[in-house]
C-alpha positions in Angstrom: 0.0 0.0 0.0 1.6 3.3 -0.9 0.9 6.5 0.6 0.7 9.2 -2.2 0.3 12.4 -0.8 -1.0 13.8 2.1 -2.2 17.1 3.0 -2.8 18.9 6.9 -4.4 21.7 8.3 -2.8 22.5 11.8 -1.8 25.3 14.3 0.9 25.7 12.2 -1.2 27.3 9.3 -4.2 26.0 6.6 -0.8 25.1 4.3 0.6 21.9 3.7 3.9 23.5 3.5 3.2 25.8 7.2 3.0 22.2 8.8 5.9 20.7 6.8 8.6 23.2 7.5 7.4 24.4 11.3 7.2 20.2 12.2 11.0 20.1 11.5 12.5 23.3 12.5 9.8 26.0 13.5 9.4 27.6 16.5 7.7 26.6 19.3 3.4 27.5 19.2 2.7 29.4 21.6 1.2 28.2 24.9 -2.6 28.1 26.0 -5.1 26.7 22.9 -4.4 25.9 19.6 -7.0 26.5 16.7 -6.2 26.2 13.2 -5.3 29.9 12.3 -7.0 32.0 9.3 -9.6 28.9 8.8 -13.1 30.5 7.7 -15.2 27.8 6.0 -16.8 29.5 3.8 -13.6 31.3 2.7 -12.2 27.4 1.9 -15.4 25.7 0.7 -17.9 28.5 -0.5 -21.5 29.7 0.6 -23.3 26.5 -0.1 -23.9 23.9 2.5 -21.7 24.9 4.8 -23.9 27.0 7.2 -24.9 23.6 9.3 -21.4 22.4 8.9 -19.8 21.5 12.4 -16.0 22.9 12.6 -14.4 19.6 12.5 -16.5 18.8 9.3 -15.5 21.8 7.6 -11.9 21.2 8.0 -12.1 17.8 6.8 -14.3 18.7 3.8 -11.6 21.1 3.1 -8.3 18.9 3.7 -9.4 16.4 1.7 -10.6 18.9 -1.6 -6.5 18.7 -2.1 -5.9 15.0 -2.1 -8.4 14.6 -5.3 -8.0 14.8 -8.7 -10.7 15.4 -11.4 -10.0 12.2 -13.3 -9.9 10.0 -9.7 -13.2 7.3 -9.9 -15.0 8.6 -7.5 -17.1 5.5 -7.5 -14.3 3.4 -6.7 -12.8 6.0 -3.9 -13.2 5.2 -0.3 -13.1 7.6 3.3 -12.0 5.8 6.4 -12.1 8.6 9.0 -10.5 8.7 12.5 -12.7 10.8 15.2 -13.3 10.6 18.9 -16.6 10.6 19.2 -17.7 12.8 16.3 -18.6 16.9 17.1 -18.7 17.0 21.0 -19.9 20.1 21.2 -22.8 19.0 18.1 -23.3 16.6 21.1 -23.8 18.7 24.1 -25.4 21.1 21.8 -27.8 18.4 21.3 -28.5 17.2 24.8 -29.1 20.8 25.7 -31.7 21.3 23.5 -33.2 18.2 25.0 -33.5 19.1 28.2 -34.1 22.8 27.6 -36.3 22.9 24.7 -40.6 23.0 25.1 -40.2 19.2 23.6 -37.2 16.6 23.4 -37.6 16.5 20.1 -37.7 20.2 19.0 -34.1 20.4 17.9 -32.4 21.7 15.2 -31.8 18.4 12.5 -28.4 20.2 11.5 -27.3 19.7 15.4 -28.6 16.2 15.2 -26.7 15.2 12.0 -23.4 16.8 13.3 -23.7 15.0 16.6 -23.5 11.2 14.6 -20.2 10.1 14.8 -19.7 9.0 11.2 -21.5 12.2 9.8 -17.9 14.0 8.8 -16.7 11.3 6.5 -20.5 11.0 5.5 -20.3 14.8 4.7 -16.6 14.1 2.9 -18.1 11.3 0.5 -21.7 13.7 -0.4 -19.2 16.9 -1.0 -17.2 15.4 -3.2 -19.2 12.3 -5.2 -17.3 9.4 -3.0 -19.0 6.0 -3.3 -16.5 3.4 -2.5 -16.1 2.3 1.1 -16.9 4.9 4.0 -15.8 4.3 7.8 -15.6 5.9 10.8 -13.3 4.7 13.6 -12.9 5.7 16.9 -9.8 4.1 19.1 -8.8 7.5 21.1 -5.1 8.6 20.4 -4.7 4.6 18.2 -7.1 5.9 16.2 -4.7 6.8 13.0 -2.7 4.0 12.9 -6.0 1.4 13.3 -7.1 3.3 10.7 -4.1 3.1 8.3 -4.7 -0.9 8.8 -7.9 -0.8 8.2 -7.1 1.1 4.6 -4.6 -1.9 4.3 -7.3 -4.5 4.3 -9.6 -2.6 2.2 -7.3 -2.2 -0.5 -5.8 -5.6 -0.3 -9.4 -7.2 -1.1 -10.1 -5.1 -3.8 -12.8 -2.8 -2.3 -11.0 0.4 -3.9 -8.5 1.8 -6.1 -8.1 5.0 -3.8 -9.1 5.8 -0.1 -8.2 9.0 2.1 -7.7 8.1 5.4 -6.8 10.5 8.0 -8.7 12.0 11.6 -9.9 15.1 12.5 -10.5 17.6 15.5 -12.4 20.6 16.8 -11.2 23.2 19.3 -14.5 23.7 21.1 -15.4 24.6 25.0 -17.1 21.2 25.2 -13.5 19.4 24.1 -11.9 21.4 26.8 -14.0 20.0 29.1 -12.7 16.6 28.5 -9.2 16.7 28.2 -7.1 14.3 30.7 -3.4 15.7 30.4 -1.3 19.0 30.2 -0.4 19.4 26.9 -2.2 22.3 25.0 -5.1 21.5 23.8 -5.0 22.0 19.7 -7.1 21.4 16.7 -6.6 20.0 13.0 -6.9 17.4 10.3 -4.6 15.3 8.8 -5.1 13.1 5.8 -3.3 10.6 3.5 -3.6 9.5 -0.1 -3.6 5.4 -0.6 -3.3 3.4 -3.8 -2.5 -0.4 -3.8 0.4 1.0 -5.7 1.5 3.4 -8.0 4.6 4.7 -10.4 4.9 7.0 -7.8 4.5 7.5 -4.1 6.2 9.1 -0.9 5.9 6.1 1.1 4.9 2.0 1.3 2.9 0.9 4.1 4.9 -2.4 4.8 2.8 -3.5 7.9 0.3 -2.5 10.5 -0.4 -4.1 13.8 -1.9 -3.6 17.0 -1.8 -4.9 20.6 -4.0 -5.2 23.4 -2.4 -4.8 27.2 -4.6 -7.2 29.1 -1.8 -6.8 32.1 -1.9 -3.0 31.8 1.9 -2.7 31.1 1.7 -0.3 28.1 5.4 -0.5 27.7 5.6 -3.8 26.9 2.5 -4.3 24.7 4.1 -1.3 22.5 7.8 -3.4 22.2 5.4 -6.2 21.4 3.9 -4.4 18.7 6.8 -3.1 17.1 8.7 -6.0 16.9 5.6 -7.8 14.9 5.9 -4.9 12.1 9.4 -5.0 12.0 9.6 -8.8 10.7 9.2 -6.8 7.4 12.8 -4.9 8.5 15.2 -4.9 11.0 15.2 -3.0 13.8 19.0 -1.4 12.9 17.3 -0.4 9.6 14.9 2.1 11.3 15.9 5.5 10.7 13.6 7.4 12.7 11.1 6.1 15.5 8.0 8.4 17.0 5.5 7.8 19.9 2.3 9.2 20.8 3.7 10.5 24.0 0.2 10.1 25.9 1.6 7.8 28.0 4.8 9.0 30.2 7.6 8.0 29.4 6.6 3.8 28.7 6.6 4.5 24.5 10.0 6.5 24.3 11.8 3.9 26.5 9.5 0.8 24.6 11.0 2.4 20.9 14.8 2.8 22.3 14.5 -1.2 23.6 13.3 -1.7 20.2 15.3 0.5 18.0 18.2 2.0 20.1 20.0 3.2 17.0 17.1 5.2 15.5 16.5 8.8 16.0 13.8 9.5 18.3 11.2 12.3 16.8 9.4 14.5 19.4 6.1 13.4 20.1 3.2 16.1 18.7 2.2 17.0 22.1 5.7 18.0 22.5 5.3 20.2 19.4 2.0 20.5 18.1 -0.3 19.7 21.4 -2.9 17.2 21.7 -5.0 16.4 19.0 -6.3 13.5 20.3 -7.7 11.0 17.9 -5.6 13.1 14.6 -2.9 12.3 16.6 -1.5 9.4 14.1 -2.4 11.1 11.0 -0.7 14.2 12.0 2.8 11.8 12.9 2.3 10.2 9.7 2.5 13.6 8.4 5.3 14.6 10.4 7.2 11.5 9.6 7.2 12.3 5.9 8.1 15.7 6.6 11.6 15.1 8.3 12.1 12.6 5.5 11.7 15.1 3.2 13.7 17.6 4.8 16.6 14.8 5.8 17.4 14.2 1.8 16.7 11.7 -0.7 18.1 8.6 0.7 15.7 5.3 1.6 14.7 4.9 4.9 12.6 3.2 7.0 10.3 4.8 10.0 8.3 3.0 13.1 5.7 4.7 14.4 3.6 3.9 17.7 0.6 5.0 19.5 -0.8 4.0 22.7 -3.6 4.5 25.0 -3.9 4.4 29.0 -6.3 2.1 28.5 -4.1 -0.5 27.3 -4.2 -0.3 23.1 -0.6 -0.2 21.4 -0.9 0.2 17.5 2.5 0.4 15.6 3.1 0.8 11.6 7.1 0.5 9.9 6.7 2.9 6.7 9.7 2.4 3.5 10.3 5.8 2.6 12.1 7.0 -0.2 12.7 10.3 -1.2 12.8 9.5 -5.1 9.7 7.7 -6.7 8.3 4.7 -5.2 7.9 1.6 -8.4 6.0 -1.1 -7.1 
């Protein structure tokens, strides 16, 4: 499976390039929250049907305009979207209304709609004629990398020629309500381009796994992990390793155990905050970003997430810097 292209909206700015260049070398965002800067809807995606559209539907609508082409077969083109929960404040919008409202059900359908957890990638597909498979997974901070599986399968079977794949996030009061560390809390959406291959590519998706802690040693089941996707590699091979960093310190020392060689990448809520469920997309992103910037060469990357709850996902990507033939 080759990844080729991606595209992000982030703190850093509404351009691919803002996230590219301030992921590898920028300065530090400044502290407190972190919305996407400069992003008006309408400004991105027009007057028309975007009045209803929740903030993390917008963003995603409009991050994944760049990853299509007119000649793509929209009928064979899939969405597989990463979220937490869907809108949370569509949610709590909605369970106001509820209890507030002369009736339960006087409220607004728009507020409804939002509040379903698969209505963003349902919004992506009717925005822009998709009609091949359409998901919606929600595995917290994992939620990336289960994703970028889940692509895997899809593709593997024959159910499309092309999917997106990528999470999104609001910055709303209700999401700041829910938070559980002390990173700053930040918004965006990241997405990827998949083929089941292609003349060209930034990247091959050699293997995807995940792990489940039943001991509650998080540290272990990410070693576990990452050994299992690096039977496509070795573990000297790995240029550059990155973690989650949602769960102390366990991932950093699991990915030195397993790759002591590699260089160590900051974790995004190190640099770009907590994003929650984008988080994976958003270090997929990163990861081809200091590729980029670190030269043509042919490398190979781990990457890891992992949840308190005890889920460890890992992926090994073969990056090259010159065209990918498959």
């Amino acid at each position: 499976m080759i990844i080729t292209a991606w595209s992000a909206m982030s703190p850093y700015g509404t351009n691919d390039r803002d996230f590219a260049q301030n992921i590898v070398s920028g300065p530090p965002l400044p502290d407190g929250p972190r919305p996407v800067p400069d992003f008006e809807p309408r400004e991105f995606l027009g007057r028309e049907g975007t009045r209803t559209m929740s903030r993390a539907t917008a963003l995603a609508v409009a991050t994944a305009a760049r990853l299509l082409a007119e000649d793509d077969d929209r009928a064979r083109t899939g969405m597989v979207l990463g979220t937490t929960n869907g809108s949370a404040q569509s949610i709590l919008e909605v369970n106001r209304a509820s209890l507030l409202r002369g009736k339960p059900y006087h409220i607004q359908p728009s507020a409804i709609q939002n509040a379903a957890m698969n209505s963003v990638a349902g919004q992506i597909a009717i925005r822009h004629g998709l009609k091949g498979p359409n998901a919606t997974l929600a595995g917290g901070r994992t939620t990336g990398l289960l994703a970028l599986g889940y692509c895997r399968r899809l593709l593997l079977t024959g159910r499309a020629d092309t999917i997106l794949t990528g999470a999104v996030e609001e910055l709303t009061e209700a999401r700041s309500w829910v938070r559980d560390d002390t990173a700053p809390l930040a918004e965006g959406c990241a997405m990827l381009r998949l083929e089941p291959s292609a003349p060209h590519g930034l990247a091959e998706v050699l293997a995807v796994t995940s792990v489940v802690a039943t001991d509650g040693d998080i540290g272990s089941a990410v070693v576990k992990a990452a050994n299992r996707v690096l039977t496509r590699t070795s573990p000297d091979r790995v240029w550059a390793a990155v973690g989650s960093g949602t769960t102390d310190d366990a991932e950093s020392k699991a990915l030195v155990t397993v790759c002591p060689e590699a260089t160590l990448l900051p974790p995004l809520t190190e640099t770009l905050g907590q994003v929650h469920s984008a988080s994976g997309a958003f270090q997929l992103a990163a990861v081809l970003s200091h590729a980029a910037a670190a030269g043509a060469a042919e490398r190979f990357a781990l990457l890891t997430s992992a949840e308190p709850q005890g889920i460890a996902v890992a992926a090994v990507l073969r990056i090259k810097g010159d065209p990918i033939v498959i």
